[in-house]
N, C-alpha and C positions, 0 to 999 in steps of 0.2 A: 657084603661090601659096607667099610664102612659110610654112614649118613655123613655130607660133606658138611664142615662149619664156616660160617663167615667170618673168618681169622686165619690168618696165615697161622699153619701149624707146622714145630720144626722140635725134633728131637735129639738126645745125647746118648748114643747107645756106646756100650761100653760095658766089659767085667769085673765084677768086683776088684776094687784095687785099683781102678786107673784114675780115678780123681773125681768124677761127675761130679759132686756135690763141691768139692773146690775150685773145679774152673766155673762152674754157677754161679755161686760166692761171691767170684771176681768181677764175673762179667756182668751183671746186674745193676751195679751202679753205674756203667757204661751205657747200657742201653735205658735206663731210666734218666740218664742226664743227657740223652739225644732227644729228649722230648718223649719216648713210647713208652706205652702203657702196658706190662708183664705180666699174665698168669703164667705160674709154673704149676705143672704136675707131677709130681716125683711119686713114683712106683716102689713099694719094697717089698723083697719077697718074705722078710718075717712075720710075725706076726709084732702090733705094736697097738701103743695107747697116749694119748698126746695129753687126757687126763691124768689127775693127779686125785690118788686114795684120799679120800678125806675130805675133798671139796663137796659141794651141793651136785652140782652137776654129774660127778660119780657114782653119788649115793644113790642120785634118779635114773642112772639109765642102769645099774647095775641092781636097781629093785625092782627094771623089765621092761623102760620106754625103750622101743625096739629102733626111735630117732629122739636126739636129745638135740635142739638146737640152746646155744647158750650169747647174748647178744651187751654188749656195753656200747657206751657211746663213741668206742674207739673201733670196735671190729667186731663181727660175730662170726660162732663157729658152728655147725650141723655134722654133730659125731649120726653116723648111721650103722647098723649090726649089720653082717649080711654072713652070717654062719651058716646056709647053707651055698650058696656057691660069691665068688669074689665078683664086684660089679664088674659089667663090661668097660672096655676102656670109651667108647661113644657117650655113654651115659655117664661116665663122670667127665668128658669133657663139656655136655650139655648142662653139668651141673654151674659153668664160670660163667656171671655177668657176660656175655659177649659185646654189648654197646660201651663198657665201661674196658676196653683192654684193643689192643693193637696189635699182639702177640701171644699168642701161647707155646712154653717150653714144655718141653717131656725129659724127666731124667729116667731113664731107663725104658722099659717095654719094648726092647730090641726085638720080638720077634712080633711084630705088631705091624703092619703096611703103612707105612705113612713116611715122610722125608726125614730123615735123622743123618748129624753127623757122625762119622766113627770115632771115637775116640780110642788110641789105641799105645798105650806104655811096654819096651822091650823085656823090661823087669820086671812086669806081669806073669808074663809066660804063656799068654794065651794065642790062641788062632784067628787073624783076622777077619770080620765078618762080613766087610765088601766084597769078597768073590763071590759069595752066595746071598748075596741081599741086594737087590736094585732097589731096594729104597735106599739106600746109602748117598748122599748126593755130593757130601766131601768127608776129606780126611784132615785128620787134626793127630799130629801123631809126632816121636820123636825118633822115628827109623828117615834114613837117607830117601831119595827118588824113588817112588814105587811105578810102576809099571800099570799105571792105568790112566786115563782121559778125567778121572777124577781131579776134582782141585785138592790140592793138598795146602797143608798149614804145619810149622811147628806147634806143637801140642802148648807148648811154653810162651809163645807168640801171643800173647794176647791182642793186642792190637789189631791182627790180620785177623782173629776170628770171631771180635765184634765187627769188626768190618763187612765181614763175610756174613753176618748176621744180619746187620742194618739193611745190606744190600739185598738181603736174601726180602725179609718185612718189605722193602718201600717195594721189588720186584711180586711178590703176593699181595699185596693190601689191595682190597678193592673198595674204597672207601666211597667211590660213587654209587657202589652198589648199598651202601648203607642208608638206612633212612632219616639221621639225623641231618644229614645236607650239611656238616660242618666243612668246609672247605677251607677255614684255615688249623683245624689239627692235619689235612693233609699235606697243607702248604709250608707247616711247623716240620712235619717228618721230613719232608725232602729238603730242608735248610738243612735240618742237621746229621743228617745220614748225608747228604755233601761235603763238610763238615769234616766227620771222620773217614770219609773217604779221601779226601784228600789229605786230611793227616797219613791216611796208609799208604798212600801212593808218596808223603815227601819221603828225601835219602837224606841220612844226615851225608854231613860233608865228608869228604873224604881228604883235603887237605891238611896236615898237623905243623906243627913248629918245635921245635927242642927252646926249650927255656929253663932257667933257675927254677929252683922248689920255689925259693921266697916271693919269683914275682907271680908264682900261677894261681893265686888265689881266686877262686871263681871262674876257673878253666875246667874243663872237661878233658881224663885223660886219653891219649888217644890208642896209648900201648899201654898194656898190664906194667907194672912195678915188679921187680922181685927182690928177694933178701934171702940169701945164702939158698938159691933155689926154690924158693914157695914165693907164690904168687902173694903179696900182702895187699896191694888194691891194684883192682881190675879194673879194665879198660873201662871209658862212660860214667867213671865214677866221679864225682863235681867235687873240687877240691877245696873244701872247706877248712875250720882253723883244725878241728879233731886233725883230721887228713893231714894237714900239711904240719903239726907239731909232732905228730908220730913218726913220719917219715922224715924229718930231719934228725928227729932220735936216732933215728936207723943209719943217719951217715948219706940220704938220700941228700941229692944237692941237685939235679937237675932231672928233669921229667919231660916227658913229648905229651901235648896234649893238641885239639882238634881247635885248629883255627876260629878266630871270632865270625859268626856271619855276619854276613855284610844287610844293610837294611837301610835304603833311602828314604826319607820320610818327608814330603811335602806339602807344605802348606799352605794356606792362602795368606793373605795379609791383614786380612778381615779383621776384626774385635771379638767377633766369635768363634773363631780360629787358633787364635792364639793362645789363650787358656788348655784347651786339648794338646797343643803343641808342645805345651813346658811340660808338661805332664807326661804325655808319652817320651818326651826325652829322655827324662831323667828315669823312668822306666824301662827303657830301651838300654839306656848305661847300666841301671845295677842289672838287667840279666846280661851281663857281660859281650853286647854287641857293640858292633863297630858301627856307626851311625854316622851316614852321609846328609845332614840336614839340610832342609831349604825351605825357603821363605819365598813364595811368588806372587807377583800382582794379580789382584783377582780381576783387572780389569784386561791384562794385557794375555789374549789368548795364544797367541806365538811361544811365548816365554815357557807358558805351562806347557806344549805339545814337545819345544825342545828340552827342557828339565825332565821333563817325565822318558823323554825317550834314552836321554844319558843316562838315567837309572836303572832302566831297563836291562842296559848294556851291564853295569859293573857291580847292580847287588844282586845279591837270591831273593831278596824282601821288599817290597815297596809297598809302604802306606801312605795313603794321601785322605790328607784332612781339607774336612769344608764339605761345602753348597755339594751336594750331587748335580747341582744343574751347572756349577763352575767346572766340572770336570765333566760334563756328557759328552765332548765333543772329543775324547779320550775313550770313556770306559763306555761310548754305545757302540763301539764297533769290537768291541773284546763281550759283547751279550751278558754285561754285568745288569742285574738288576737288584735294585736298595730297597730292600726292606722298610716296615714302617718301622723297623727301629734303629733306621739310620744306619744301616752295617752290612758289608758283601764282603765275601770270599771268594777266591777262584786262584784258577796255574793261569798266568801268561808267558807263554813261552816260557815252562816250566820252571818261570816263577812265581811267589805269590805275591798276591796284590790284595791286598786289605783297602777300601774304603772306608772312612768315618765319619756319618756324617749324624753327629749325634750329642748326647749330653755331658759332663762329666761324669756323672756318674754311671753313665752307658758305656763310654770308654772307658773305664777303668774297670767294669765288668767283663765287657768284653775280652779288653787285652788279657785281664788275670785269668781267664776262661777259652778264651781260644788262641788268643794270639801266641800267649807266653808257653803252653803245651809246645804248638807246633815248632815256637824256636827253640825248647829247650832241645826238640827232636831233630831240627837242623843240626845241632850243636854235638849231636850222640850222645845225650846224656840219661843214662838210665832209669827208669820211672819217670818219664816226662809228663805222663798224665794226671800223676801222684800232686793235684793242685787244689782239689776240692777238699772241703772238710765237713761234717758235719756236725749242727748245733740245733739246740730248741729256742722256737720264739720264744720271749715272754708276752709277747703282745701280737695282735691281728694284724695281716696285710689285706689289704684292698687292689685285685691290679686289674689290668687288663686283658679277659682271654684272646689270644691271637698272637703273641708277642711275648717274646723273653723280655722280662724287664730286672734292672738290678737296681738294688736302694742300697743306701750307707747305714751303717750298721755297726753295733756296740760290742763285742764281742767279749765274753765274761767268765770264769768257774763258779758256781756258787759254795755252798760252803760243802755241798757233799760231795762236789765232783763231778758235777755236771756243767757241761758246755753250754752255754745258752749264752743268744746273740738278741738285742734289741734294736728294733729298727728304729732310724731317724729319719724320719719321714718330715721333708717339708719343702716348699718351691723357692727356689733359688732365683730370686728377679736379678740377682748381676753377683759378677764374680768376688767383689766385698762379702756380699750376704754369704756367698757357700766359705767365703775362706773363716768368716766368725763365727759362723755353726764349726766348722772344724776344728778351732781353738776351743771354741764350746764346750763340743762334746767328746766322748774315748772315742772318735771313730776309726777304725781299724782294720774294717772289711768289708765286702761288699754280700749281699744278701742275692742270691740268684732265684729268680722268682720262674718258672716254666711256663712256657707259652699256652699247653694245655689248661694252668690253672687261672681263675680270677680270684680266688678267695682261698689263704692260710689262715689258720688259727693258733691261736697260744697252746704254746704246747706241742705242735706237729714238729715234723724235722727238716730242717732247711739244708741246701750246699750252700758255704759261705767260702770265701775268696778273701785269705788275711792282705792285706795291703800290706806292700812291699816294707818292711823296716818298722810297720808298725806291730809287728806281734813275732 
């Protein structure tokens, strides 16, 4: 039996050929931008060397060090021989930091006991290995309904199978049982494994409209396009100038694409309110929504109970800006609770409701970070989560652990070819001050800091967030 570890353990079983090492690939930056912390273990059955002839480290373990550990100030690595039998799979899982990680993956070691999904492709050819595996706990595959109590996923789904992962981690993780007593990395997991759980639980719409090519610029289509029978763009595809100058080449003159969502956005009347407000607007207009705006007295609480309720009624979206304590008497009976960085998510009456009660530069992370995902996914628009990018500091951050924080940020090529982003880091005593830093400086995106961490360095690699029109 194997010895149990203090980490949710969850594996990718699967035959040569069905993709393990690419849906990995994919999904990793997914579950590293929910906040969790990743070993992977990948299994091969060849034989292999991850040294290179001719280095020091080669010379030395192939002149008889039977362990070559090799270490820089970036990462280190422990090659060990084991010619006469292959380690056990227990002992190289005991080989991962367990205090420093949240999750451990397995790509491969299907016949091994332990929870793995199946992965399984029809153009493999091979024999599915849920009927004779009860460790199998779902399926990820691209065959129609299979006939079992198992959860199934489209193998191509990605969305539904970090979904299914996150949820899989915060339903394993036993972080009370751990001895660091950190109570907000488990308070960070379940923010954001919420998060994309209700990203997988939104539908995009289902509503569409027929319209000219010329006015759909920034629509989402709702039916495939054809030309003399071949599909030339497919549904969900975002009509951009490329898109829309080829297809009028083509003789195309009108297109059916998926209606704008709708998105109420309420605000207080406050001084500090209003800044957030132009901002998210004009935000809310270029991802091509339909924006019912309001403006309400932060003193008169009636107004806000009836505004907030007619919103309810007529969009899919409602964000409301300001004081969490000016809207308690609202979101404490829908069991929202605000974060210390000023920001809640949740379905009321399966729609969303965004709170913001935070900085600009908090809002503008946010929205480019969750809010604009989940609308682009309202909208049916393919790759919705295609938002993050990443780049190297040239300089240190300093943050807060407990809290996702986002700073403004330089965003640059240097002259090789690399991405590197500098932070502009400085306190904004009034809305004068942030807008002549703005003029100031290239700022162009927003730096996304994770709540696990309090200290970057130059050099490491950051997800940045281009602000809308600036890059």
């Amino acid at each position: 039996m194997m010895q149990r570890i203090p980490l949710p353990l969850l594996g990718f079983a699967a035959y040569s050929g069905t993709g393990k090492t690419t849906l990995l690939e994919a999904l990793l930056p997914i579950l590293t931008e929910a906040g969790l912390r990743v070993g992977v273990l990948k299994h091969a059955h060849h034989d292999f060397d991850v040294d290179k002839p001719g280095k020091d480290s080669y010379r030395l373990r192939k002149a008889g060090a039977a362990q070559m550990l090799i270490a820089s100030h970036k990462r280190f690595v422990l090659m060990t021989e084991t010619p006469q039998a292959e380690a056990e799979f227990a002992y190289l899982l005991s080989r991962f930091d367990h205090s420093k990680l949240d999750l451990l993956l397995v790509e491969g070691c299907k016949n091994i006991a332990f929870n793995k999904i199946e992965l399984h492709r029809k153009e493999v050819g091979k024999p599915w290995l849920y009927p004779h595996d009860d460790n199998i706990i779902a399926i990820a595959s691209d065959a129609n309904h299979l006939e079992t109590t198992l959860p199934q996923m489209n193998i191509n789904d990605l969305d539904s199978i970090a979904e299914f992962v996150l949820r899989y981690a915060r339903e394993q993780c036993r972080f009370e049982e751990r001895s660091t007593g950190d109570d907000s990395s488990q308070e960070m997991l379940a923010k954001e494994i919420c998060v994309h759980r209700l990203l997988s639980e939104l539908k995009p719409l289902a509503e569409s409209e027929t319209m000219p090519l010329a006015e759909a610029y920034g629509r989402v289509l709702a039916l495939p396009i054809l030309h003399e029978g071949d599909v030339v763009v497919d549904s969900g595809a975002l009509l951009k100038q490329t898109y829309i100058s080829s297809l009028a080449a083509l003789g195309i003159k009108r297109c059916q694409v998926i209606r704008k969502p709708r998105v109420a956005l309420l605000s207080l009347d406050d001084s500090a309110s209003q800044p957030c407000y132009a901002v998210l607007l004009g935000m809310l207009h270029t991802l091509g929504c339909e924006v019912n705006a309001h403006v309400v007295d932060a003193e008169k609480c009636q107004q806000r109970v009836e505004v907030f309720e007619e919103a309810l009624n007529l969009n899919e979206v409602i964000i409301l800006i300001g004081s969490a304590k000016s809207w308690q008497h609202i979101v404490r009976g829908l069991n929202t609770v605000i974060d210390a960085s000023g920001f809640s998510l949740q379905f009321v009456e399966q729609k969303l409701l965004f709170l913001m009660d935070t900085t600009l530069e908090g809002l503008q992370g946010y929205f480019l970070s969750t809010v604009a995902p989940m609308l682009r996914k309202l909208r049916g628009e393919r790759g919705h989560l295609v938002t993050g990018q990443k780049a190297r500091l040239t300089q240190g951050i300093k943050a807060i652990q407990g809290e996702v924080e986002f700073y403004s940020g330089s965003l640059t090529v240097d002259n090789i070819g690399i991405t590197q982003v500098t932070p502009v880091m400085h306190s904004f005593e009034s809305l004068t001050s942030w807008l002549t830093m703005q003029s100031k400086e290239n700022i162009n995106c927003m730096i996304a800091v994770p709540a696990a961490v309090d200290t970057l360095k130059a050099g490491e690699c950051v997800t940045i967030y281009p602000l809308q029109g600036k890059i």
